[in-house]
VOGU-3710 file (C-alpha; in Angstrom, 3 decimals, decimal comma):
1> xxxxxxxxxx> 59,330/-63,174/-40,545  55,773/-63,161/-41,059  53,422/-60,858/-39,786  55,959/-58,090/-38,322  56,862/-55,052/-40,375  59,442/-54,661/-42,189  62,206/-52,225/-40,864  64,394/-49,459/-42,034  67,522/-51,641/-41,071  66,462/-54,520/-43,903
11> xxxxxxxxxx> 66,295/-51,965/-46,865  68,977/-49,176/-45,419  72,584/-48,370/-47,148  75,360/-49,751/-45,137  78,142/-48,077/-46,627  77,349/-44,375/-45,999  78,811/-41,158/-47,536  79,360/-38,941/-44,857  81,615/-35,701/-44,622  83,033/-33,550/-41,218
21> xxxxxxxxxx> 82,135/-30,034/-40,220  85,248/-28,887/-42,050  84,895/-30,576/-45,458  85,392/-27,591/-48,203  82,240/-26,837/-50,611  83,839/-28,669/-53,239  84,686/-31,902/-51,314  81,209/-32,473/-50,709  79,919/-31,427/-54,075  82,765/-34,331/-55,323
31> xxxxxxxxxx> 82,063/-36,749/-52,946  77,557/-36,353/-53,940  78,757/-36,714/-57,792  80,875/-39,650/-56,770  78,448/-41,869/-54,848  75,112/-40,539/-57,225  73,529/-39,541/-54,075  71,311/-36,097/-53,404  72,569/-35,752/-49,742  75,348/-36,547/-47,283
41> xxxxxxxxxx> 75,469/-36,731/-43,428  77,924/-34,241/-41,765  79,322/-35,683/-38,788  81,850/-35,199/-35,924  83,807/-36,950/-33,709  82,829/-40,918/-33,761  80,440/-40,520/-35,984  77,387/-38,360/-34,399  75,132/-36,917/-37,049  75,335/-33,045/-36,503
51> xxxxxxxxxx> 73,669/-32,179/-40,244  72,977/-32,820/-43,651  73,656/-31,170/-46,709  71,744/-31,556/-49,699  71,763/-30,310/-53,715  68,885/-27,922/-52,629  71,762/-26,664/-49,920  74,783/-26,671/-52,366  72,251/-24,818/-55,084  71,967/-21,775/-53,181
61> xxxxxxxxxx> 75,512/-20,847/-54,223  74,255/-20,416/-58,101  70,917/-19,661/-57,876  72,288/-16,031/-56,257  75,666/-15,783/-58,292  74,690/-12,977/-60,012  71,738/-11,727/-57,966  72,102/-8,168/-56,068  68,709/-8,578/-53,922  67,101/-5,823/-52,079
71> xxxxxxxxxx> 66,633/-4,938/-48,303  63,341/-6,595/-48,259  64,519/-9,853/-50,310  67,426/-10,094/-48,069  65,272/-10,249/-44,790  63,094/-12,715/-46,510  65,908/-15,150/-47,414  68,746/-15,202/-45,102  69,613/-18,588/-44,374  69,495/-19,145/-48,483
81> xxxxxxxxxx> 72,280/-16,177/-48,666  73,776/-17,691/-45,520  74,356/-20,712/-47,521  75,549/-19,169/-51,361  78,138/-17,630/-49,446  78,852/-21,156/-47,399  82,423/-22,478/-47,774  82,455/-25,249/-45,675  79,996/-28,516/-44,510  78,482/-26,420/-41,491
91> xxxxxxxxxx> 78,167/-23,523/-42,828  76,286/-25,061/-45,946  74,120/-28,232/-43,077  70,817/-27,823/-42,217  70,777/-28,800/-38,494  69,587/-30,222/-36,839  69,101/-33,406/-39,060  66,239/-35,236/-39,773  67,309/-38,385/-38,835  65,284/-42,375/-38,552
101> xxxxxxxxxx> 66,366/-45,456/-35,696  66,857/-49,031/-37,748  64,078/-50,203/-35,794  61,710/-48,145/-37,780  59,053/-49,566/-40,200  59,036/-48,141/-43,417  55,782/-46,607/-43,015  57,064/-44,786/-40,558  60,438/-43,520/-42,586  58,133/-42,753/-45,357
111> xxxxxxxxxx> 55,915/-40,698/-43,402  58,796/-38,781/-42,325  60,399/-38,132/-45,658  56,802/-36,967/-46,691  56,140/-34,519/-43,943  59,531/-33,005/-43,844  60,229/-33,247/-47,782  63,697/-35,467/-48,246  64,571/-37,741/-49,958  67,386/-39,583/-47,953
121> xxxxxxxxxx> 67,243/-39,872/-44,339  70,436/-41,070/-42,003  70,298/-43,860/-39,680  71,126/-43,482/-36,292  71,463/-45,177/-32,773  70,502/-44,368/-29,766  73,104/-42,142/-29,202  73,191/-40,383/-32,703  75,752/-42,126/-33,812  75,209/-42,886/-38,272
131> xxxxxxxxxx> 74,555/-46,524/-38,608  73,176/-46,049/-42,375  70,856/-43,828/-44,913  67,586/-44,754/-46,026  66,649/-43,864/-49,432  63,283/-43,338/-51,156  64,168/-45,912/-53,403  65,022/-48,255/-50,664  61,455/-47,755/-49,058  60,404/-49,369/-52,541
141> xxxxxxxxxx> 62,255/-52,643/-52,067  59,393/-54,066/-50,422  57,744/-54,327/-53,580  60,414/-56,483/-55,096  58,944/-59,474/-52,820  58,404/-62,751/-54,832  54,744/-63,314/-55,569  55,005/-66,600/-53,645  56,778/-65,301/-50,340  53,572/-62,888/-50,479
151> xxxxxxxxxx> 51,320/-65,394/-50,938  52,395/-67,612/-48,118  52,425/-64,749/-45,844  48,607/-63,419/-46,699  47,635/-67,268/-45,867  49,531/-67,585/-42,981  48,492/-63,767/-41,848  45,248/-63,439/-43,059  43,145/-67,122/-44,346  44,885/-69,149/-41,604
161> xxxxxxxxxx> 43,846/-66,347/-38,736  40,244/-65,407/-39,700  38,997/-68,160/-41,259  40,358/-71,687/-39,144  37,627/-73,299/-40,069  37,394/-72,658/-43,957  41,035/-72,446/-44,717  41,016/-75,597/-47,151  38,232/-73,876/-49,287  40,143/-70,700/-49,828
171> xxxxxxxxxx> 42,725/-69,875/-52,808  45,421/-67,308/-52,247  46,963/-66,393/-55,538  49,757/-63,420/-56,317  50,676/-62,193/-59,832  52,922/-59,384/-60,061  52,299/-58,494/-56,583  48,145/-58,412/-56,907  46,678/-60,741/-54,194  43,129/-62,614/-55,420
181> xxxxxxxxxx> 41,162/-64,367/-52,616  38,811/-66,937/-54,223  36,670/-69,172/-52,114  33,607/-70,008/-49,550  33,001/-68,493/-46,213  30,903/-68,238/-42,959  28,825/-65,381/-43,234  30,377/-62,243/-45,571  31,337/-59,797/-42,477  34,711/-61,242/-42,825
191> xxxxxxxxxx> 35,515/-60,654/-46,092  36,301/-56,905/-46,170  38,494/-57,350/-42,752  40,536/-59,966/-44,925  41,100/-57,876/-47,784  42,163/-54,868/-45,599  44,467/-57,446/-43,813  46,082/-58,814/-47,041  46,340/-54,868/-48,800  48,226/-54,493/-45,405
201> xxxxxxxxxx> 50,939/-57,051/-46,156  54,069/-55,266/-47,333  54,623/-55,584/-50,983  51,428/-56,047/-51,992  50,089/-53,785/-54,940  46,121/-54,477/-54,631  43,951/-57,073/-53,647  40,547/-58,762/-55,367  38,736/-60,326/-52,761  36,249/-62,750/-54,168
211> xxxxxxxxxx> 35,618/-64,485/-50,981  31,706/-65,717/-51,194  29,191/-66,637/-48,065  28,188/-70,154/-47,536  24,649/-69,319/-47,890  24,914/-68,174/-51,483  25,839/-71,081/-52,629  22,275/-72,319/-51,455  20,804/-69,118/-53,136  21,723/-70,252/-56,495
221> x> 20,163/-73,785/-56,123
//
C-alpha cells in the first residue's frame, strides 16, 4: 500500500527451523547444515522462543579443542568455555533472544540486527510465541521492487502531495531503482523536501532531483 512501511511480516521466513531445550549438539549442527541457515530458535512448549543458537555458539566447541587456558583466560571467557563443553540446545542458547514483532518496519529490524550484531532474528507475537525469522537478506527484498511500482508510489507520495498544483509538469522516472525528478516548480524550497521524500520510499537506491523554479525559466529569456 502506498505510503506505509513495509513490515517484517512481508519479507519474513514462514517455515522456521527451530529446535527444543533438549536437542543434542549434533541435531542442531544437522538441522543449520540442512536448512543453510547461521542460526536456529530454541523453543519450548507451544512454541515460546526461550534462545537462539548460532555458528558463533556451536564454534566455541573447536576453537578450545585443544586449548589448556590459564586462570586468568578462564575468568575472562567463561560463558565461551561454558559453551565448548555444551551438549545440548540450552546449554549451547544465548538467552534471552533477540527477538522482532511482524509489525515491525524493516528499518527498525535492521537497526536491531546492527546494534546487537545478528544476522537472523525470530519473529514473535505478543506472547513470545515464533511466528517466523527475519533474515538480512530478507531486509534486502525491498530492493527487488519493480522500477514502475516505485515510480507510481514517489508520484503518488511525493509530486501528487507537495506539488498539487504543478503535478502535470513533473516527470517521475525509475531505472534500476534510481528515481529522477525532472520538471517546473513554485519557488525551489520544495525541491530538497521532495528528494528526501522520494530517497525515503523503500526500494529506492538514489534520487536526482532536477526539479527547476518557475522563475528561472524567465531568467533565461
Amino acid at each position: 500500500m502506498h505510503g506505509k512501511p513495509h513490515t517484517v511480516s512481508e519479507v519474513m521466513t514462514h517455515a522456521v527451523a527451530a529446535v527444543g531445550r533438549n536437542a543434542p549438539f549434533k541435531d542442531v549442527v544437522t538441522l543449520m547444515e540442512q536448512r543453510k541457515v547461521s542460526a536456529v530458535p530454541v523453543v519450548e512448549g507451544d512454541g515460546r522462543v526461550i534462545g537462539v543458537v548460532s555458528e558463533a555458539d556451536l564454534l566455541r566447541k573447536e576453537e578450545f579443542r585443544d586449548s589448556d587456558p590459564d586462570r586468568f583466560t578462564q575468568l575472562r571467557h567463561l560463558d565461551d568455555l561454558a559453551k565448548a563443553g555444551a551438549a545440548t540446545a540450552q546449554e549451547l542458547m544465548s538467552s534471552p533472544a533477540v527477538t522482532v514483532h511482524p509489525g515491525a518496519t524493516l528499518a527498525q529490524a535492521a537497526r536491531v540486527m546492527a546494534h546487537r550484531r545478528v544476522k537472523r532474528l525470530p519473529v514473535i507475537d505478543d506472547e513470545g510465541l515464533l511466528k517466523g525469522v527475519v533474515s538480512r537478506s530478507d531486509l534486502l527484498k525491498v530492493f527487488l521492487r519493480d522500477d514502475k511500482e516505485l515510480a507510481e508510489e514517489v508520484r503518488h507520495e511525493v509530486v501528487d502531495r507537495l506539488f498539487p498544483l504543478s503535478a502535470d509538469h513533473i516527470q517521475v522516472e525509475v531505472a534500476e531503482g534510481v528515481v529522477t525528478l525532472t520538471g517546473w516548480i513554485d519557488g525551489s524550497g520544495l525541491a530538497p523536501v521532495a528528494e528526501r521524500l522520494a530517497r525515503a520510499v523503500e526500494g529506492v537506491v538514489d534520487v536526482h532531483c532536477l526539479l527547476v523554479p518557475v522563475s528561472a525559466r524567465s531568467d533565461l529569456r
